[in-house]
C-alpha positions in Angstrom: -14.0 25.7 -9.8 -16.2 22.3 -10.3 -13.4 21.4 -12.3 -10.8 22.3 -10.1 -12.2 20.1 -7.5 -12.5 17.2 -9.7 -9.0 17.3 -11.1 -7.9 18.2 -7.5 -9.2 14.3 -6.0 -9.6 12.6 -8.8 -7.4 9.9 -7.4 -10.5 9.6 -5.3 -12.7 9.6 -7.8 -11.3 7.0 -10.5 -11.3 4.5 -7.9 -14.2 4.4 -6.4 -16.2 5.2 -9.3 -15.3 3.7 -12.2 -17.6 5.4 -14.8 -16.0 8.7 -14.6 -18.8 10.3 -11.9 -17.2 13.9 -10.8 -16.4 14.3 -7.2 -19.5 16.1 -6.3 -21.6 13.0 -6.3 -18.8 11.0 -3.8 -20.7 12.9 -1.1 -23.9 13.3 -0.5 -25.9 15.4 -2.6 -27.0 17.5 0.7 -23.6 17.9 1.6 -22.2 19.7 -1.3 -23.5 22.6 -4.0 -21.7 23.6 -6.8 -22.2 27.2 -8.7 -20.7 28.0 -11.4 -17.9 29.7 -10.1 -17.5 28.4 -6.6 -18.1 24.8 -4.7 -19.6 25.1 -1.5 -19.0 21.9 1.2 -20.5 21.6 4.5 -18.0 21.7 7.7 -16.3 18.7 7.5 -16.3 17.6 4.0 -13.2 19.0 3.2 -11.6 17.5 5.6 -13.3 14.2 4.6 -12.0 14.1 1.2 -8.6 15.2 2.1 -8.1 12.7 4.5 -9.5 9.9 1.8 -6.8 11.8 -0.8 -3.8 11.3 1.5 -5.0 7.8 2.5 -4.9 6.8 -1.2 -1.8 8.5 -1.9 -0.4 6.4 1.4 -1.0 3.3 0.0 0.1 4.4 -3.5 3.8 5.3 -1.7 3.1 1.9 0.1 3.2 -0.4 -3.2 6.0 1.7 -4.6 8.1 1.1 -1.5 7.4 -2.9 -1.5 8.2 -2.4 -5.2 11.6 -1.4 -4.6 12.5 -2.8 -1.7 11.9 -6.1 -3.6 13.8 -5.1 -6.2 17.1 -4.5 -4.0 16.3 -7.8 -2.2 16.5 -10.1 -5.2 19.5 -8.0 -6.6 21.3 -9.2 -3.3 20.2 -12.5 -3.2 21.3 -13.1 -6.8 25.0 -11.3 -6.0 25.0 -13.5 -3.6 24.0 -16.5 -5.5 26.2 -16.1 -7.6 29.1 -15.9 -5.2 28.6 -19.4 -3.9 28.7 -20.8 -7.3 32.1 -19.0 -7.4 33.1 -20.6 -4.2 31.5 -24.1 -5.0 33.2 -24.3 -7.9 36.5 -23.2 -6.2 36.1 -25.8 -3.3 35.6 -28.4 -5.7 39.4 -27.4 -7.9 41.0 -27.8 -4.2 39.3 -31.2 -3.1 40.1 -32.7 -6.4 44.3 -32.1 -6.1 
């Protein structure tokens, strides 16, 4: 179950600890026991950590978003780039006859 708890936030846990500590010592060490079948939280602590989950999984959405939406912006703005060179180039042939 221990490990079902760590693979279950560790997008909490690599984060904020970066040598690998499991989940269980994120909280406090009163605030948590873990058997060796079973995890046992106070009230509360579940909510804690999913709330930390879904904020980090918020923010992951977040950059992916900005990610594309950049993407589709530049694609425009060179189409459209493009297209004035088209037209520049075309005004120029009819100013010259």
């Amino acid at each position: 179950m221990a490990r079902e708890i760590d693979y279950r936030w560790r997008c909490i846990a690599d984060v904020e600890n970066r040598a690998g500590i499991p989940i269980g010592f994120l909280l406090s060490s009163g605030d948590v026991q873990i058997g060796k079948t079973k995890v046992f939280l106070r009230a509360g602590q579940m909510a804690e950590l999913d709330a930390r989950k879904a904020q980090k999984l918020s923010n992951a959405a977040k950059i992916i978003q900005i990610q594309i939406r950049t993407h589709i912006a530049r694609r425009c703005y060179i189409a459209l780039r493009k297209s004035v060179v088209v037209w520049q180039s075309f005004c120029r042939v009819f100013n010259r006859k």
